[in-house]
N, C-alpha and C positions, 0 to 999 in steps of 0.2 A: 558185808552184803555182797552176793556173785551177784553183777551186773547180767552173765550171762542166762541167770534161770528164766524159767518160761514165762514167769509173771511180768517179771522188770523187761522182756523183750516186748510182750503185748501192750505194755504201757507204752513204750518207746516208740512202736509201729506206728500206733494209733496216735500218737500227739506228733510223730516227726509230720503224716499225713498231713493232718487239717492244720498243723502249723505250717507246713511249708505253700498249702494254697494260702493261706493268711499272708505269707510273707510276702506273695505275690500281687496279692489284691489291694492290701491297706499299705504299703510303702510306697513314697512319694512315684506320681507319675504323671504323662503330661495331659492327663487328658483334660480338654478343653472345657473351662467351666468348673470342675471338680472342686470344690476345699480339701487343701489337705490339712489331715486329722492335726487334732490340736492336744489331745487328751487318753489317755486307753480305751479300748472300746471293749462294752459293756453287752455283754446277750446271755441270753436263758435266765433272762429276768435278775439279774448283778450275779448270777452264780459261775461265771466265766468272763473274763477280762482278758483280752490282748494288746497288747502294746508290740511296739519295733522300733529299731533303728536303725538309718543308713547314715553312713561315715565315709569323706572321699580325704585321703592324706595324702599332699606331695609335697614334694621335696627339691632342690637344686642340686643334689647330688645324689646320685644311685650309692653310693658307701659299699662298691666291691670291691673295694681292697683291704679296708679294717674293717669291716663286718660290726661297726660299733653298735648299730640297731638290728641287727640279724634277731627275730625269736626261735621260740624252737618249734615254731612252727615254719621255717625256713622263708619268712618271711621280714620284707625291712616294717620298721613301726611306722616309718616316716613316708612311705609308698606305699600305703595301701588302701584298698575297697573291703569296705564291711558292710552286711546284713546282717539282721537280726529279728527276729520273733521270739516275743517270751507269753508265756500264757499261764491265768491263775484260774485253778478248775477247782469250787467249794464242795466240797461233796457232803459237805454238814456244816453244822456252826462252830464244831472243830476239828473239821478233817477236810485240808487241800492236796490239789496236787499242782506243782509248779514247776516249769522249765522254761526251757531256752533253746532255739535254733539259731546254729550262725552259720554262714558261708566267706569266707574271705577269700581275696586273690591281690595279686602283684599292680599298681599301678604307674602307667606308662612305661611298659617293657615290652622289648622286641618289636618298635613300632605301632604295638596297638596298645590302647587305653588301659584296655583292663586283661591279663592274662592269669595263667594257670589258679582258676577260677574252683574251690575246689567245691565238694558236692556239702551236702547240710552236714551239718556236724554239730553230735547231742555236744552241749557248753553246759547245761545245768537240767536234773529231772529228779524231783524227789517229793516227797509225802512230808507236810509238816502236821504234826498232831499237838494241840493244845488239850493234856487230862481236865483243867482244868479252868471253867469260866472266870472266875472269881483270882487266879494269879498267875504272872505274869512268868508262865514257865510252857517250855515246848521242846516236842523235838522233832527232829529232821533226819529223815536216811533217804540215801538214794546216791545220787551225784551233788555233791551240797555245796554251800558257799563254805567258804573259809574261815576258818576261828583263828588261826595265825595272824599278827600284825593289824595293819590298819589299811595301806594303800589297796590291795584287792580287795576289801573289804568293801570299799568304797566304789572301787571301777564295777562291782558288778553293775551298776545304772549304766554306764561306760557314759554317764555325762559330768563325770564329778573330776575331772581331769583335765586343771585350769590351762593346759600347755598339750602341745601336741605327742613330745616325748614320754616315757615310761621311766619313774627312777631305777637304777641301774642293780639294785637287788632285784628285782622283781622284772628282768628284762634281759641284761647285757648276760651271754653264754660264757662261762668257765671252760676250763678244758674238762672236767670232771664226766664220765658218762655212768649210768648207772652197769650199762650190759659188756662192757668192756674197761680195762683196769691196767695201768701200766705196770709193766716187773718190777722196774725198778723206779728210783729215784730220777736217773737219767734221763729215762724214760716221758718223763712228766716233765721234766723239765724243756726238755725238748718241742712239748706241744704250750705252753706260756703265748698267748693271746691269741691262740688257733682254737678258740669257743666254737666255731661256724663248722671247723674240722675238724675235731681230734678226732687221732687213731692210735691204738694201741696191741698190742701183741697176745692179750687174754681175754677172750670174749669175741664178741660180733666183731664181725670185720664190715661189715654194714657200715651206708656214710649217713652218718648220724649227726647231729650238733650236739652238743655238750650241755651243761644244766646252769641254770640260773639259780642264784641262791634261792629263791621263790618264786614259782612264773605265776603272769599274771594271765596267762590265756590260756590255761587249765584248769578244771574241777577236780579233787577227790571223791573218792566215792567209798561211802561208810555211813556211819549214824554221830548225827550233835545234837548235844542238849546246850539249850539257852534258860539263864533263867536272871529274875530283877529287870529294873530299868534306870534311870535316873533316881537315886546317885550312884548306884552300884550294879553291874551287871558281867554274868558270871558265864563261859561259853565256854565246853570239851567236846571234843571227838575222838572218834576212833574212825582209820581210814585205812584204805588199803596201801596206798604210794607213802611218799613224803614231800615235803615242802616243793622240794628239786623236782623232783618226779612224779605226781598225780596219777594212779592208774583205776581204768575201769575192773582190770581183772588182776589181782596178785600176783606179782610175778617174785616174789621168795619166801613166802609162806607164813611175813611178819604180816604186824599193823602200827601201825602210827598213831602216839596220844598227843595229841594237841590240846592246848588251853590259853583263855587270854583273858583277864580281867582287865575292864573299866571303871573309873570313878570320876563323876562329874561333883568337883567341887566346888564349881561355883557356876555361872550363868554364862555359856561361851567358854568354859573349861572342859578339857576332855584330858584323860592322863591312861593310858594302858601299858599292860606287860604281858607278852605272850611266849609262852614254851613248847616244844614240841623235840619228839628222841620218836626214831622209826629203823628200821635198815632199808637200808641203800641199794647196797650189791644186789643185782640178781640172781638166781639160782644156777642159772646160764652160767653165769662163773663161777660160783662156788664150787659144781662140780667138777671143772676142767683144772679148778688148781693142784699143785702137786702136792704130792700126801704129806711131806716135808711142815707144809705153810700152816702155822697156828690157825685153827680155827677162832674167830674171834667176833665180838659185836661190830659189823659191820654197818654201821649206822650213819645215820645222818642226825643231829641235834642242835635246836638252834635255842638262843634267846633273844627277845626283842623287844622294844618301848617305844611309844608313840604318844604325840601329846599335840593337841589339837587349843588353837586359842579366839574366837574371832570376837571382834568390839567394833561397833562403827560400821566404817567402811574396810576395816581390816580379818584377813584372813591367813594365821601361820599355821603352818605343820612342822612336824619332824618326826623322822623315822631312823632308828639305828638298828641294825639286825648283827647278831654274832655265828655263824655257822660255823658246824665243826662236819668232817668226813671222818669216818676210819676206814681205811683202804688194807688191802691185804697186805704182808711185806712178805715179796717172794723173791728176790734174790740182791744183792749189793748191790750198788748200796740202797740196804733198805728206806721204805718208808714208814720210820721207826713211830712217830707220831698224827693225831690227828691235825688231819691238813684245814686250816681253818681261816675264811672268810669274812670280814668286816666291813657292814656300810654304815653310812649316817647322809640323810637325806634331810634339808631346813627348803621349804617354799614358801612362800607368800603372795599375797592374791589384796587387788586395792579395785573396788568402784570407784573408776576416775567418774562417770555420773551415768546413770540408767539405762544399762545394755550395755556398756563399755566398760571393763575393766585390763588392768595390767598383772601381769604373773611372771617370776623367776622363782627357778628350782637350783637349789648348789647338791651335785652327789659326788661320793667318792668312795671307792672301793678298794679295801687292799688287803693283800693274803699273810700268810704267815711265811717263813724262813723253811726252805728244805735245803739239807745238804746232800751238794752234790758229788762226784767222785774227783768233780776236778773246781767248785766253786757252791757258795751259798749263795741261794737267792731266794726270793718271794716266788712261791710257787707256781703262781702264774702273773699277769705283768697288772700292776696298780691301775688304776683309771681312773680317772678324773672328769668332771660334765658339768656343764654350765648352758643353760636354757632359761632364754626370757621372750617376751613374746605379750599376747592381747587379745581378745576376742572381744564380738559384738555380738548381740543379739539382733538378728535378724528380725527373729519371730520369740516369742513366747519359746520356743520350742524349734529354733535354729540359731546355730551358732555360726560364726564365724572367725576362726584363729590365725591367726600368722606368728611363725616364733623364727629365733635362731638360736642355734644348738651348737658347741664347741665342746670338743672333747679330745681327750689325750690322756696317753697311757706311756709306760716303761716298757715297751715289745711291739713285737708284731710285725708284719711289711710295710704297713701303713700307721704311723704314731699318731696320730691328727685328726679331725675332721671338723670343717665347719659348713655349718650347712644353712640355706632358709627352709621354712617349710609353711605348707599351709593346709587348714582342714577345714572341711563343711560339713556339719554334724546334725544330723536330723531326729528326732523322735517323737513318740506319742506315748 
């Protein structure tokens, strides 16, 4: 799907529009007297629903020396302002159209509150069609949610995220870029826990951050089909980006197959497995390499499993993801193999009693073996994160967090960090 043709523009115009007054009118403000909303709000007779949410995160330490919560949207997770507007527009009893506008900026920097503030930004926009009344099948193009794993599957609410940090596949920056590729071995080795900065000698020279094995504050954009529910439920796409990389408009002429099955087998059981093989590289580079360099599937491929269990007052997760890169090998020492990334993510979540619960997350990430011209190491530096914390409900529909966050890796300027942090989370 070209995001940029005329039709997908006029949709976009028209909903950035009247979403972005919405964003302004129905999120929280102080006016005297006012309820704030508790619920979605409902007009043109149920055939349009908007909902929002505002999110304020800080922190006790800005983290600009290890960059451990940098995204790639060059932002810390643990500092920041979010808005948001999502809106569901019926245009039949089986044919929506649904999106999302968000705005985020940096909080408490450079003496003011809230800074480099940036303008809306499409986050989700697409047409779901159900063929059929009678079974439980659909599908979605446009800018979609993700059939990959489980954790962004889940944050699109962005209220299901018992802890204020992001597990570290789906957040902490690699040196890896898509638009730029190191020569050699060296080369890569060189940049090992510089995710916020790599630079490289092939490609953009542009200052870009690096890619997460799956980010969670991007959309692809393509067509999925969902089909089942309890006990079984089956979801592919095809998309333009990859995992790492989401894009609105192709940038090397591939797509990406993504799949994940579900099976609920029992009451509070959840068990999935998800695939997905795309290329990587950009075109940008493929051209400028030397005629010497094997042409090759330059790709990204992952596997992954996720298993969900709650009883009582108990709530676990776990998440493990396997990424693989194939990088070009263009001069010694080469990089003779796929460079390849492993996490495994265990949380849990307890109602100590009605509004209040407690939450810790264990993550750790670590790469595979490149050899170098003068030493073998892990291709970029292991990490390791430990985050526990609590929130309260305010409201029905506000929260209250406070966590701490420790983390440490094998590299970098900075090997360390611990932090407190706290967030105020609103929606309707």
């Amino acid at each position: 799907m070209n995001a940029d043709g005329g039709a997908y523009n006029r949709i976009f115009m028209t909903f950035r529009s009247w979403s972005a007054l919405a964003l302004v009118a129905l999120l929280p403000c102080p006016a005297g007297g006012q309820a704030l909303p508790s619920e979605p709000i409902s007009l043109v007779g149920g055939r349009v629903t908007i909902g929002g949410e505002a999110s304020l995160s800080l922190s006790t330490n800005p983290d600009e020396a290890g960059w451990f919560n940098y995204t790639d949207y060059k932002r810390n997770a643990l500092r920041m302002v979010r808005l948001g507007a999502t809106a569901d527009v019926r245009l039949g009893s089986r044919l929506s159209v649904l999106g999302e506008l968000r705005t985020e900026g940096r909080a408490l920097c450079d003496r003011r509150f809230v800074c480099d503030l940036q303008r809306l930004e499409l986050y989700a926009l697409y047409i779901r069609v159900r063929p059929w009344a009678d079974r439980a099948f659909d599908i979605q193009a446009g800018r979609i949610p993700p059939v990959f794993g489980a954790f962004a599957r889940r944050n699109y609410s962005g209220t299901d995220n018992p802890l204020i940090g992001y597990p570290l596949a789906y957040q902490y920056l690699t040196s890896l870029r898509s638009d730029a590729v190191p020569a050699t071995a060296d080369d890569l080795l060189r940049m090992r826990a510089r995710g916020w900065r790599p630079s490289f000698s092939i490609g953009s020279t542009a200052d870009t951050p690096g890619s997460p094995i799956m980010t969670a504050f991007r959309w692809d954009t393509g067509v999925q089909m969902h089909w089942g529910s309890e006990p079984l439920e089956v979801s592919g796409s095809v998309t333009t980006g990859t995992l790492s990389e989401p894009h609105v408009q192709d940038n090397n002429g591939g797509k990406q197959i993504a799949a994940r099955v579900a099976w609920h087998p029992a009451v509070g059981l959840v068990l999935g497995v998800s695939g997905a093989h795309g290329p990587y590289v950009a075109a940008s580079v493929t051209r400028v390499l030397p005629p010497d360099v094997p042409r090759a599937d330059f790709s990204q491929q992952a596997f992954g499993f996720d298993a969900e269990y709650s009883r009582g007052y108990w709530l676990v997760r776990s998440e493990g993801i396997i990424s693989e890169w194939r990088l070009p090998a263009v001069r010694a020492p080469l990089i003779r193999h796929a460079l390849r990334a492993s996490s495994i993510s265990v949380e849990g979540q307890y109602k100590i009693r009605p509004g209040l619960f407690g939450a810790g997350r264990y993550d750790y990430l670590g790469f595979s073996n490149l050899p170098g011209s003068t030493e073998t190491r892990q291709w970029d530096a292991p990490v390791t994160r430990l985050e526990a914390g609590g929130g309260y409900y305010v409201m029905r529909n506000l929260i209250a967090k406070v966590t701490y966050q420790h983390d440490w890796r094998d590299g970098g300027r900075a090997r360390s960090l611990s932090v407190w942090s706290g967030q105020l989370q609103f929606w309707f």
